[in-house]
C-alpha positions as CSV (number, residue, x, y, z in Angstrom):
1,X,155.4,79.9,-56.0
2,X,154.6,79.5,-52.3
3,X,157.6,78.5,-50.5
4,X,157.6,75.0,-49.5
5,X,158.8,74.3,-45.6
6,X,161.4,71.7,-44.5
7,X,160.0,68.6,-43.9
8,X,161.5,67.2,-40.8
9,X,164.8,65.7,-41.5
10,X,167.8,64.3,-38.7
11,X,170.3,66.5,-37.7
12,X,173.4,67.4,-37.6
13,X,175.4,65.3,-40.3
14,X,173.1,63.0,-40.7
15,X,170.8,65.4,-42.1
16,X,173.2,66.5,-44.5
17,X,173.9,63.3,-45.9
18,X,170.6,62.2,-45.9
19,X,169.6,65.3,-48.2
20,X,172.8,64.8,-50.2
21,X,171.3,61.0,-51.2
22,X,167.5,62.4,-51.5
23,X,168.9,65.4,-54.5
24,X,171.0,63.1,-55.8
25,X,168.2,60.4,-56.3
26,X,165.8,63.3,-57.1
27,X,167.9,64.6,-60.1
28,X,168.9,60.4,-61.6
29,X,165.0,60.0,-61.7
30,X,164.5,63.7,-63.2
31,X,167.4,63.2,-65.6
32,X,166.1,60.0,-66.8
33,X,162.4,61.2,-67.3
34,X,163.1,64.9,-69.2
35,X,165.8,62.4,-71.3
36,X,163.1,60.1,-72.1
37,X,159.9,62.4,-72.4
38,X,161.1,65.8,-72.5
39,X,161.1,68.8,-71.1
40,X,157.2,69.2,-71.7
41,X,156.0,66.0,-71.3
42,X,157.6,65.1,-68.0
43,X,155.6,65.6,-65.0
44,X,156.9,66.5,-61.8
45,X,154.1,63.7,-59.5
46,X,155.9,61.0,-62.1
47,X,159.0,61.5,-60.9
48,X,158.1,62.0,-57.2
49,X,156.7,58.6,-57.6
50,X,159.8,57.1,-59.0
51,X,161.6,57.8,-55.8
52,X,161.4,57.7,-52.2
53,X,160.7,60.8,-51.6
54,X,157.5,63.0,-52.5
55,X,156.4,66.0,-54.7
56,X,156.5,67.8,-51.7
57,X,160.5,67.6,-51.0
58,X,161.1,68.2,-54.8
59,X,159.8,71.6,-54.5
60,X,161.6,72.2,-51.4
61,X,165.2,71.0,-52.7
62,X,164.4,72.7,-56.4
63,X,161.4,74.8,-56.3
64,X,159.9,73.3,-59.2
65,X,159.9,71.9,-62.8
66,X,161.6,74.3,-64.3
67,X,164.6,74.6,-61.4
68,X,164.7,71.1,-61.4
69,X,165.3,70.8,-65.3
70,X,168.0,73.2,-64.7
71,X,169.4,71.4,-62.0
72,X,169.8,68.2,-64.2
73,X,171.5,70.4,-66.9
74,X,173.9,71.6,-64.5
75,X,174.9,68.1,-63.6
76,X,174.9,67.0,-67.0
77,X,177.2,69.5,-68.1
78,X,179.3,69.1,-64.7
79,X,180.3,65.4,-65.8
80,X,181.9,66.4,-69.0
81,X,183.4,69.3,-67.6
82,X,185.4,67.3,-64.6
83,X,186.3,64.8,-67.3
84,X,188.2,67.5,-69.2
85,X,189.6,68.9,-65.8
86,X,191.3,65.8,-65.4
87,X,192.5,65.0,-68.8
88,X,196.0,64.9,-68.6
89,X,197.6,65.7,-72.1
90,X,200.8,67.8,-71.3
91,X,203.7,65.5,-71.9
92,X,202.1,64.2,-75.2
93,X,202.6,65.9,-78.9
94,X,200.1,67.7,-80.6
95,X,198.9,65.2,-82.7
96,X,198.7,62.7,-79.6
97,X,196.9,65.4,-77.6
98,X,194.3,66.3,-79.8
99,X,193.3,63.0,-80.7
100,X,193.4,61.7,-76.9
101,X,191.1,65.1,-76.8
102,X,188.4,63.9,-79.5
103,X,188.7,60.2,-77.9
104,X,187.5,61.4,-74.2
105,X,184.7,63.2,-76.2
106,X,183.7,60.3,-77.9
107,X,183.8,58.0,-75.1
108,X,182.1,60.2,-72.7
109,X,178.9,61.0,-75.4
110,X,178.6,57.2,-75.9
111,X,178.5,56.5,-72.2
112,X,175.6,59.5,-71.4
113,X,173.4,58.8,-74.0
114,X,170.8,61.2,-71.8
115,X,173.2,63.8,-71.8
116,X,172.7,64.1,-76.1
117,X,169.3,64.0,-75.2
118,X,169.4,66.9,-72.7
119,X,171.2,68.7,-74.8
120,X,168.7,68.2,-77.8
121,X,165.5,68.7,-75.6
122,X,166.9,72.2,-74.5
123,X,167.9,73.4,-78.0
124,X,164.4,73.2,-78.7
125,X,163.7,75.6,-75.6
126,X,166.3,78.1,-77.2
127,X,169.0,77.0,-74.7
128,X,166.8,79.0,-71.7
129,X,167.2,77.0,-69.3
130,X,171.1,77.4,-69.9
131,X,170.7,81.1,-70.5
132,X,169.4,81.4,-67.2
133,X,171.8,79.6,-64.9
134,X,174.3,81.5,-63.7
135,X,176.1,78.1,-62.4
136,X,176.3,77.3,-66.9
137,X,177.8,80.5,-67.3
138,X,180.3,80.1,-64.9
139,X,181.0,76.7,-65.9
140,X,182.8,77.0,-68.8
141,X,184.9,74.8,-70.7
142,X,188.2,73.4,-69.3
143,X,188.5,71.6,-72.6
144,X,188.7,75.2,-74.4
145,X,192.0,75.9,-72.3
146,X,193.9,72.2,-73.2
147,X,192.9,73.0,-76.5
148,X,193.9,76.1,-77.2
149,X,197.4,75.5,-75.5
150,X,197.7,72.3,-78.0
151,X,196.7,74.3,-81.2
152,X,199.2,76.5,-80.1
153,X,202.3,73.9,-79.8
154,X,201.0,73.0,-82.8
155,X,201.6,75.8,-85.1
156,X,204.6,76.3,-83.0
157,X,206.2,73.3,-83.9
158,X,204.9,73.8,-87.7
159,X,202.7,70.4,-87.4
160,X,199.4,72.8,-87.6
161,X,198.8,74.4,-90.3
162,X,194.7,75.2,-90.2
163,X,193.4,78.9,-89.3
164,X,190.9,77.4,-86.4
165,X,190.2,78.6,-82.8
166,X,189.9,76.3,-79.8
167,X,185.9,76.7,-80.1
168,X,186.2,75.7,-83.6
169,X,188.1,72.7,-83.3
170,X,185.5,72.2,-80.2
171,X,182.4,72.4,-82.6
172,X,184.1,70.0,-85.3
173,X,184.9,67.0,-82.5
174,X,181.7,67.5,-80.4
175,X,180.0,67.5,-84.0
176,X,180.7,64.2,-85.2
177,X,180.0,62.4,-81.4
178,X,177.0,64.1,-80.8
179,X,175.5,63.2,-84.3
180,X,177.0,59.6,-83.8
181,X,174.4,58.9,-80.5
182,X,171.5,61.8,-81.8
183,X,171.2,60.2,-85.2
184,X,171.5,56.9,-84.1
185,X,168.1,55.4,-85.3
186,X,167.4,57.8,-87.9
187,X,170.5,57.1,-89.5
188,X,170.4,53.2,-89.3
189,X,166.5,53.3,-90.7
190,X,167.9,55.1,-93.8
191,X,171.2,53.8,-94.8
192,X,171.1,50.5,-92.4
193,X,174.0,51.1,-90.5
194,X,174.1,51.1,-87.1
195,X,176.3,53.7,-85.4
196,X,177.3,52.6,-82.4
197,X,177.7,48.9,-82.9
198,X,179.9,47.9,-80.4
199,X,181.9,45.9,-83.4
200,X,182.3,49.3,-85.2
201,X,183.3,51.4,-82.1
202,X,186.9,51.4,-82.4
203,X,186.5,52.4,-86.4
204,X,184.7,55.5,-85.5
205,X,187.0,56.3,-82.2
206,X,190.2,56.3,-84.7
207,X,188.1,57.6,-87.9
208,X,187.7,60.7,-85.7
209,X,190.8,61.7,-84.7
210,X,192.3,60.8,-87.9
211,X,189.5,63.6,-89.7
212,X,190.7,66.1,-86.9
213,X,194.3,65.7,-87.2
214,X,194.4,65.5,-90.9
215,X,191.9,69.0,-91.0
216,X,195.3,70.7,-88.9
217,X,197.7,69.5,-90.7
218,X,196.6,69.6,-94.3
219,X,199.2,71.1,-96.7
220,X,197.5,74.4,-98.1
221,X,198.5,76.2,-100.7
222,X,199.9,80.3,-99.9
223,X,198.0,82.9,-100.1
């Protein structure tokens, strides 16, 4: 793509702000517009006119469609990741931990509804986008860490008895909240039942972390 020059911007700080707010409100209008179209059917002019800026200063800042997508998925996954940065679950018991662990997953895929829809749109691409961004790679999983060190008290203290690896355990919590906001509608059309009704919420939050913590500590027989 030809490169696309600087507009002219203020200096100094100023300038940095100023371009701070203009990407952030680039990528809120991007995010919500690949969340609700998709990766396909969103069009970089519709999202130029959403904002204050112009077509012209999203190439500049991203480069294009593509860059930009992968700048929203970057973010997306940022938000999660800090959340797990900060969770604090050292002084608690295993059990405690864990299901403070599924809770903050809950909680955060009910509050980013986009996010499960970012996520979905870029399984269809194959996860390329992902693939491609060294800043995903990098990324990681803090949650990975705080749950491998609690699986590990765990057995320690004999309260764990399930053969499962931190990205296992990962996989069975991020299962149920993702399907719980991704299935939303499908599932209420066929069985009527609304999956995040706000009167139901707490129900699902504990039904959760009881299924987790009674998969690791299940008596099972000896081999």
């Amino acid at each position: 793509m030809t490169s696309v020059d600087e507009p002219a911007r203020p200096h100094g700080n100023g300038r940095l702000r100023d371009a701070a707010r203009t990407r952030a409100e680039i990528l809120d209008v991007a995010t919500q517009e690949f969340a609700r179209v998709g990766y396909a059917g969103a069009r970089v002019d519709d999202i130029a006119a959403r904002t204050s800026t112009t077509k012209r200063m999203i190439y500049y800042y991203f480069g294009g469609k593509e860059q930009l997508f992968t700048a929203v998925l970057e973010r997306a996954y940022g938000v999660i990741r800090e959340a797990e940065q900060q969770l604090d679950v050292e002084h608690l018991d295993p059990v405690a931990a864990i299901r403070r662990l599924a809770e903050l997953t809950f909680d955060h895929h009910e509050q980013h509804p986009d996010f499960i829809r970012l996520v979905s749109i870029e399984n269809i691409h194959e996860a390329e986008h992902i693939a491609a961004s060294e800043k995903l790679g990098r990324i990681g999983s803090p949650a990975l860490d705080v749950i491998g060190r609690i699986l590990a008290s765990g057995r320690e203290s004999g309260l764990f008895t399930a053969d499962v690896d931190a990205v296992d355990l990962h996989a069975m919590i991020s299962s149920f909240c993702f399907f719980r906001v991704a299935n939303r509608h499908t599932f209420g059309a066929l069985f009527g039942r609304d999956l995040v009704d706000p009167a139901q919420r707490e129900h699902y939050r504990a039904m959760l972390g009881d299924m987790v913590i009674a998969y690791l500590t299940a008596e099972r027989a000896a081999d």
